[in-house]
C-alpha positions as CSV (number, residue, x, y, z in Angstrom):
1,X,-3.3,22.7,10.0
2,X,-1.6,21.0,12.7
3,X,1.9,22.2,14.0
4,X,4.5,20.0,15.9
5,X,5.8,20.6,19.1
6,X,7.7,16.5,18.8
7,X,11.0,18.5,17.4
8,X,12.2,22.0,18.9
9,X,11.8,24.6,16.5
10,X,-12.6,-15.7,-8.4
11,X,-12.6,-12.9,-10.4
12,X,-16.0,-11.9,-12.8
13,X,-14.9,-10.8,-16.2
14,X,-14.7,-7.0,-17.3
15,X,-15.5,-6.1,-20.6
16,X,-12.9,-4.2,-22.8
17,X,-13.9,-0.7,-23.9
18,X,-14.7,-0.5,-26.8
19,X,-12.3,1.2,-29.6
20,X,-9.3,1.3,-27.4
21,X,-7.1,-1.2,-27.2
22,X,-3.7,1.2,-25.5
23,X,-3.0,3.6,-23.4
24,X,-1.9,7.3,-23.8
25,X,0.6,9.3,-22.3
26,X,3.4,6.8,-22.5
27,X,6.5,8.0,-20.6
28,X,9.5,7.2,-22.5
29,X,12.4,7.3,-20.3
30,X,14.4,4.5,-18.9
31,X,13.7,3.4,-15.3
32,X,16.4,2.6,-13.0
33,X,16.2,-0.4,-10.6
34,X,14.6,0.3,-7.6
35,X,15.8,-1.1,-4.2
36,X,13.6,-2.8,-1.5
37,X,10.3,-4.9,-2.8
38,X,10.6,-4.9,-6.4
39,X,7.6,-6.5,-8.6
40,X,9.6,-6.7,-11.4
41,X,9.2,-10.6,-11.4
42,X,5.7,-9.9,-12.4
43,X,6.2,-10.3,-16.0
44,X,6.4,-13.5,-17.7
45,X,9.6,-15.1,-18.9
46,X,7.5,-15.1,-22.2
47,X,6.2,-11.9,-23.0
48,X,3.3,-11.9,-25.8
49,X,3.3,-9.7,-28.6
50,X,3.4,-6.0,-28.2
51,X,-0.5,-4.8,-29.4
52,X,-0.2,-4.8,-33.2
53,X,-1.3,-0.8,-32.8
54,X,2.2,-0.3,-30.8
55,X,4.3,-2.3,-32.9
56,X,6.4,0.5,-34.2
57,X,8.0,3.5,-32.7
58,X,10.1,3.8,-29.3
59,X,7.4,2.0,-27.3
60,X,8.0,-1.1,-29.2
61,X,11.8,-0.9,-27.7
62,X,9.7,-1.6,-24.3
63,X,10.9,-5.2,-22.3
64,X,9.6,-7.1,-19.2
65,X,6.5,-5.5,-17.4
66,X,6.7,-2.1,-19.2
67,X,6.0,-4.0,-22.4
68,X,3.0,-6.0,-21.1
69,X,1.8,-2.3,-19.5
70,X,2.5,-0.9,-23.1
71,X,0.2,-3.9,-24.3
72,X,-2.5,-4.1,-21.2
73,X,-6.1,-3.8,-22.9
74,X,-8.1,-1.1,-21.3
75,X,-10.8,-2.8,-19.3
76,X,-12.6,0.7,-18.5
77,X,-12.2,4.4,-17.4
78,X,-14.2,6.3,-14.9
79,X,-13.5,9.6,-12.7
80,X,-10.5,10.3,-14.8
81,X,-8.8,7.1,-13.9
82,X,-8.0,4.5,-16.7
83,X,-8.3,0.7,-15.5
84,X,-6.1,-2.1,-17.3
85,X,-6.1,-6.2,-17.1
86,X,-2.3,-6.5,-16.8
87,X,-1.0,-10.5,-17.2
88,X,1.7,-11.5,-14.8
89,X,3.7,-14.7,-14.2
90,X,2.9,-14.8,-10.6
91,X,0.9,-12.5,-7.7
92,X,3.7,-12.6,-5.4
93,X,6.8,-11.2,-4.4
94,X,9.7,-11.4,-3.2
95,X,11.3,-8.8,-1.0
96,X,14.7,-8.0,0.0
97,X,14.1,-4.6,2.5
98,X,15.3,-4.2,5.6
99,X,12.3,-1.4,6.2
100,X,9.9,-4.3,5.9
101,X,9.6,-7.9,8.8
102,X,9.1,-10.1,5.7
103,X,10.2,-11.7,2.8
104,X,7.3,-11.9,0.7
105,X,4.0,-9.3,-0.5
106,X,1.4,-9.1,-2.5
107,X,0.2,-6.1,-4.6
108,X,-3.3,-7.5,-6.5
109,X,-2.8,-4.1,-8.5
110,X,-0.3,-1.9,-9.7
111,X,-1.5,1.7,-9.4
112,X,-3.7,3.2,-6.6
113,X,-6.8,5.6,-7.3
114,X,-6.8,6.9,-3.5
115,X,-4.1,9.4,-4.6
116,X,-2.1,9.9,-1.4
117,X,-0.1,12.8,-1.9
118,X,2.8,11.3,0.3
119,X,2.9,7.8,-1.2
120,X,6.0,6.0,-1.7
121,X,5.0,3.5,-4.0
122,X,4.7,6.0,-6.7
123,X,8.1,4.1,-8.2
124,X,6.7,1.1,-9.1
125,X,5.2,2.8,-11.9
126,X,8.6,3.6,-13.5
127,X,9.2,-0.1,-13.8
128,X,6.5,0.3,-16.4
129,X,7.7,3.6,-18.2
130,X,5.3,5.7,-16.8
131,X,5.7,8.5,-14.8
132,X,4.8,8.2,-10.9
133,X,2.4,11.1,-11.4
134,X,0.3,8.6,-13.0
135,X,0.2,6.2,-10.1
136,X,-4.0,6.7,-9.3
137,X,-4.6,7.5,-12.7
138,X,-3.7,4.0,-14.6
139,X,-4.6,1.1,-12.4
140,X,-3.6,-2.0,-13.0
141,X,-5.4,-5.7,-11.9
142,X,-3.5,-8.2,-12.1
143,X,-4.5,-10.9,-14.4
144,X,-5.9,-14.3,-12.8
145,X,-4.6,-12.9,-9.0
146,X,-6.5,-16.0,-7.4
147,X,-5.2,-18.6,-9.8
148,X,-2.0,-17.8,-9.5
149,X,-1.7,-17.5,-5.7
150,X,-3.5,-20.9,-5.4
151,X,-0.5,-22.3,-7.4
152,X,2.6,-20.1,-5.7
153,X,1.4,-20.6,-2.6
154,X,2.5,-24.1,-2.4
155,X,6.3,-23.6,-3.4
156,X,8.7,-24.9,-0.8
157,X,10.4,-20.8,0.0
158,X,6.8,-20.1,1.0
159,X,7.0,-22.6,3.8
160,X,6.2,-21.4,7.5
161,X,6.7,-17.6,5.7
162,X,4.7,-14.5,6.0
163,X,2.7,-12.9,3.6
164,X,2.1,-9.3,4.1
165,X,-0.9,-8.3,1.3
166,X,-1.1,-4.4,-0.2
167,X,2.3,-3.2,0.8
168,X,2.7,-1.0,-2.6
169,X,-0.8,-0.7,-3.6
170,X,-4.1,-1.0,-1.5
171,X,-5.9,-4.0,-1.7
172,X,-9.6,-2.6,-1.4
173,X,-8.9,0.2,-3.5
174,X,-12.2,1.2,-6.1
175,X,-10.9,-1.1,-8.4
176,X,-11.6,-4.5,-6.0
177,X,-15.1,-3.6,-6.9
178,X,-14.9,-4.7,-10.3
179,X,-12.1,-6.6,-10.8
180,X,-12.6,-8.9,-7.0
181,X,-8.4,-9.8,-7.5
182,X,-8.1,-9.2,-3.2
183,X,-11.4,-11.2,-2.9
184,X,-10.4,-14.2,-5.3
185,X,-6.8,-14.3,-3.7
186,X,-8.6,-14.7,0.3
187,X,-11.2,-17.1,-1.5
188,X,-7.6,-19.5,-2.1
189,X,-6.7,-18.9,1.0
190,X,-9.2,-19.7,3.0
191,X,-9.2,-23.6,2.0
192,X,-5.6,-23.8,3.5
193,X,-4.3,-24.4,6.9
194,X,-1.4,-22.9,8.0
195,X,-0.8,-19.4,6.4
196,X,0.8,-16.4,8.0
197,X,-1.2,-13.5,6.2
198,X,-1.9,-9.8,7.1
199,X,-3.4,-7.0,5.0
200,X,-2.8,-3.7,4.9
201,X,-5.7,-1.0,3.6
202,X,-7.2,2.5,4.0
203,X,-10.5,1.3,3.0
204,X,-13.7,0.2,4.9
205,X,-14.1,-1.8,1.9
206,X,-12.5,-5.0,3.4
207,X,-15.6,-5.6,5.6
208,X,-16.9,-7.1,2.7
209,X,-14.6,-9.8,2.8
210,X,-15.4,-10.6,7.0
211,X,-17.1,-13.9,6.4
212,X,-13.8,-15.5,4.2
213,X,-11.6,-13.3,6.5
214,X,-13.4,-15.4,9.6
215,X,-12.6,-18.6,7.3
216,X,-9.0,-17.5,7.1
217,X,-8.4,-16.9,10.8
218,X,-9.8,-20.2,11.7
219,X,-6.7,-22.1,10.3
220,X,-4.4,-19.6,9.4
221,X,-2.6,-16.8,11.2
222,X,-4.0,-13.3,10.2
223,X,-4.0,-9.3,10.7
224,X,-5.8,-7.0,9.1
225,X,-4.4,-3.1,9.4
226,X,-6.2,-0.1,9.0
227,X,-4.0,2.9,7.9
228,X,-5.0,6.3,9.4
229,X,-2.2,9.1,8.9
230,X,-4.9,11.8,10.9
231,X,-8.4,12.1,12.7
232,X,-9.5,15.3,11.1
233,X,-11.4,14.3,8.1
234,X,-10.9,17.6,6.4
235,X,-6.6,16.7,6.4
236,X,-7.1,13.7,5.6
237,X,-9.3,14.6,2.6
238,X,-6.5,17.0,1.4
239,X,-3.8,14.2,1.8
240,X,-6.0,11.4,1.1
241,X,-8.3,12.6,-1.9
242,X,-10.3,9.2,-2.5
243,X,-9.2,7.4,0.4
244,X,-12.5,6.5,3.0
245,X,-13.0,9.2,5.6
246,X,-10.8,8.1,8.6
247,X,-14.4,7.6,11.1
248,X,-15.1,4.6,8.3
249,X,-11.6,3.2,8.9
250,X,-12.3,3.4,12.4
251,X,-15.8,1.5,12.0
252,X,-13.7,-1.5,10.2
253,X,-11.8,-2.0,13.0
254,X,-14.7,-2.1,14.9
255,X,-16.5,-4.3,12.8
256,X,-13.4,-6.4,12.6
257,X,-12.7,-7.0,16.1
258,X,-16.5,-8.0,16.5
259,X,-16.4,-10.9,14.4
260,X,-13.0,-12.1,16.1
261,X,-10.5,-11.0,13.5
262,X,-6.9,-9.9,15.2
263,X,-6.9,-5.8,13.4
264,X,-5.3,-2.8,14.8
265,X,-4.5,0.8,13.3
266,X,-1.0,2.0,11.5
267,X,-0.6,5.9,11.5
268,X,1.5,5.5,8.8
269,X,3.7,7.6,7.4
270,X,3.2,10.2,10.1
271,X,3.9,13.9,8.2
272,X,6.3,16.1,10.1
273,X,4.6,18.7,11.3
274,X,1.2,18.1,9.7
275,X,-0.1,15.1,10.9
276,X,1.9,15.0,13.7
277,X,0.5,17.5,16.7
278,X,0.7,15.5,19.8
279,X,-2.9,16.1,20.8
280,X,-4.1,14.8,17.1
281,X,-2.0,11.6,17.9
282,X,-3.9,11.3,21.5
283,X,-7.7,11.6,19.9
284,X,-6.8,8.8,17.3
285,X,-4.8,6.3,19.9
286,X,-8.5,7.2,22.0
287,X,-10.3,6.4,18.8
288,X,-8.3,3.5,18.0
289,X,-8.2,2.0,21.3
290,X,-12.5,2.6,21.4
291,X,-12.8,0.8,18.1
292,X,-10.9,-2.5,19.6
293,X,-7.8,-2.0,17.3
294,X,-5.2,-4.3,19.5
295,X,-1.9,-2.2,18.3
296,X,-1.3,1.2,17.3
297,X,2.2,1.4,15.3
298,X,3.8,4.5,13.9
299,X,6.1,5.2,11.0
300,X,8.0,8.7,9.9
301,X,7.2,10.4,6.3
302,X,9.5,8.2,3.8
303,X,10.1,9.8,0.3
304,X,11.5,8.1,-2.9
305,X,12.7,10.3,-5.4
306,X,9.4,9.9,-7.5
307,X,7.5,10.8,-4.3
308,X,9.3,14.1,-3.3
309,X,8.8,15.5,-6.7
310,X,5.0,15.1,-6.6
311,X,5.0,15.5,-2.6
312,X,7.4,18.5,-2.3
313,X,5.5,20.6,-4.6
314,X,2.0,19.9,-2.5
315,X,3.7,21.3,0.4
316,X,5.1,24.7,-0.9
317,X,1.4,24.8,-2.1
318,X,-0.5,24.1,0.9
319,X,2.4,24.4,3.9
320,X,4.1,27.0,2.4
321,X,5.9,27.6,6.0
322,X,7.0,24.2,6.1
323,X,8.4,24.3,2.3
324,X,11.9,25.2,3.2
325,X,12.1,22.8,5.8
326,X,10.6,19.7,3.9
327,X,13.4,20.3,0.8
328,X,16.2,20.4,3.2
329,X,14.8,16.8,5.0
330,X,13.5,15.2,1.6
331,X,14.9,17.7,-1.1
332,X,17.7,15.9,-3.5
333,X,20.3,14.9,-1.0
334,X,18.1,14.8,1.9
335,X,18.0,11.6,4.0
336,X,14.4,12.3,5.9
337,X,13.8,14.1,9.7
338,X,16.7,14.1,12.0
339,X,17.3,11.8,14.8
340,X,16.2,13.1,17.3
341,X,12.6,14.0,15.5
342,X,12.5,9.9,15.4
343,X,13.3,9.4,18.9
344,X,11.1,12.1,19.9
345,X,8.3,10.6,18.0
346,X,9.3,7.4,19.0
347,X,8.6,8.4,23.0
348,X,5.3,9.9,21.9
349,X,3.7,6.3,20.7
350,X,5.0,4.9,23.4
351,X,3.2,6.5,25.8
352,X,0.2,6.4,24.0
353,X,0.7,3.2,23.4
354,X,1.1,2.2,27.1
355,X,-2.1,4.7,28.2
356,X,-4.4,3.0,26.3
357,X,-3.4,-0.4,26.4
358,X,-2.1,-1.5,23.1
359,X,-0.3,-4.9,23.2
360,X,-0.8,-6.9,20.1
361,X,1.3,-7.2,16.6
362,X,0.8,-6.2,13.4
363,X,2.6,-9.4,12.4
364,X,1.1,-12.7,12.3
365,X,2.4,-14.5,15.4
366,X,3.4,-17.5,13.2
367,X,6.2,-15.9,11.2
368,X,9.5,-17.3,11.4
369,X,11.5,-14.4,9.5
370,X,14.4,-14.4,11.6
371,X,14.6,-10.7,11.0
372,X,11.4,-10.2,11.9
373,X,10.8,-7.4,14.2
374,X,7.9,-6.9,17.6
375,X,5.1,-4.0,17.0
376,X,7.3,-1.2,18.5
377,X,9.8,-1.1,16.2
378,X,8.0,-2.3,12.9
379,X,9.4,-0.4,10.1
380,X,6.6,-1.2,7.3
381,X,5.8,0.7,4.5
382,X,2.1,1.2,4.5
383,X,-0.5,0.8,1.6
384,X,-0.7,4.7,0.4
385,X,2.3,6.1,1.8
């Protein structure tokens, strides 16, 4: 494994399975809030009944989106991942991050079956009493996802905003197969004129959607990014374990680029010391830059507390060297690499970024977010991390 030398030393319906109705495993404790993007507002001001079959017992003490989880009917269960229609009140929102240039996401799902070992979003299950280990193994689509953005999209905070799509979850993940809520969302959007959108994926899957995406792009402002943490497909199967191999990603932008759509690559979150070899970093800017990708933006490993304990634990396994190191950045009190690993990092992309010619944004050109910030110093969150 790599070493780094950066620091010294409209939606078809699914039919319910039959026979079950709930899910299993139920975590019982209490979730704290969460800062940055919550999705909390997903559930609706009026909740409907709790399934009849978890009426009693300390689940039926459940409120607000962990109740309608608790409730979600199971639409169907393959490669040991359970898939449930979850209703919400509305398919976007709101977020109050400074990490992030934007006010507003969408998530079509809740849950990711790519299984990123490092991925942040991991909390957003708590909001539901379940455990973040459980994050690719109960997916959630979003009830009605094109329906509801056709009607948020035209309230007055939305005006002359941006829309950043898969921030928590990725939009293309398996599940847009069957349940089409990424596809029935772009199918809204591209009737209107006007829109700041990007979208944010691991998956070759979103070539699908190239003819509405060239519908989109027409009238609206939009960026599609391609998240690739690493060019060797073997360390990227081991951090990725469903996530398309990183040559497919690399084929997207291609395929992107060719039919006119603005796309470029996020190495996001770059691992310390894994993924982070300077000469790894040069053969994916090459890759990037041969593919057509217009910008090539970087991130540092970011850990919420549900992360570390399921990303910790994969190191001492598989970087047993780096073990010690990785509790004393991200362990209980840690606050993440030091300084001058960022600025070192920093000065890395920056000459890659001037060698091979990057010079777009990641951010449609049309938001106003007075926050907002230029490529070289975005601070999003990708899809998986």
């Amino acid at each position: 494994m790599a070493t780094s030398t950066l620091l010294p030393a409209s939606q078809p319906p699914l039919k319910v399975a039959r026979g079950s109705s709930k899910q299993t495993s139920l975590s019982l404790f209490r979730s704290a809030a969460r800062p940055g993007c919550s999705e909390i507002a997903d559930a609706p001001e009026n909740a409907p009944p709790v399934n009849p079959l978890r009426s009693s017992g300390p689940d039926a003490q459940l409120v607000g989106i962990a109740r309608l989880a608790a409730s979600s009917p199971l639409a169907d269960a393959k490669r040991g991942t359970e898939y449930f229609q979850l209703p919400v009140r509305s398919i976007l929102n709101h977020c109050d991050s400074d990490r992030v240039p934007f006010n507003w996401t969408i998530n079509p799902y809740r849950g990711c079956e790519f299984g990123c070992k490092y991925c942040y979003a991991r909390y957003t299950h708590e909001f539901m009493e379940l455990d973040g280990g459980e994050f690719e193994k109960k997916i959630y689509a979003k009830q009605s996802a094109g329906e509801l953005f056709e009607r948020d999209i035209d309230k007055p905070a939305l005006e002359d905003e941006h829309i950043a799509i898969g921030t928590a979850t990725d939009p293309y993940q398996p599940a847009e197969r069957d349940f089409r809520n990424t596809r029935s969302i772009l199918e809204r959007a591209a009737v209107r004129e006007g829109l700041s959108l990007s979208i944010t994926t691991k998956s070759d899957q979103v070539v699908r959607d190239i003819d509405l995406l060239k519908k989109i792009a027409e009238k609206s402002s939009l960026t599609v990014n391609l998240s690739i943490t690493t060019i060797r497909a073997r360390l990227a199967r081991l951090l990725e374990p469903r996530a398309p191999r990183p040559d497919l990603r690399l084929k997207a932008v291609r395929a992107l680029r060719d039919a006119g759509i603005s796309a470029g690559v996020l190495v996001m979150p770059v691992i310390p010391r894994i993924t982070d070899d300077p000469a790894d970093l040069e053969r994916l800017a090459r890759a990037a830059r041969a593919a057509g990708a217009e910008w090539f933006a970087s991130n540092v490993l970011f850990l919420m507390p549900v992360a570390q304990r399921q990303f910790l634990p994969f190191v001492a396994k598989h970087f047993p060297r780096l073990s010690r190191e990785y509790n004393e950045w991200y362990g209980k009190f840690g606050r993440g690499v030091p300084e001058e690993y960022r600025r070192g990092l920093s000065k890395v992309f920056e000459r890659l970024r001037q060698k091979y010619g990057f010079n777009g944004r990641p951010v449609g050109q049309s938001a106003s977010r007075p926050k907002s910030k230029p490529q070289l110093t975005l601070a999003l969150m990708p899809t998986g991390q």
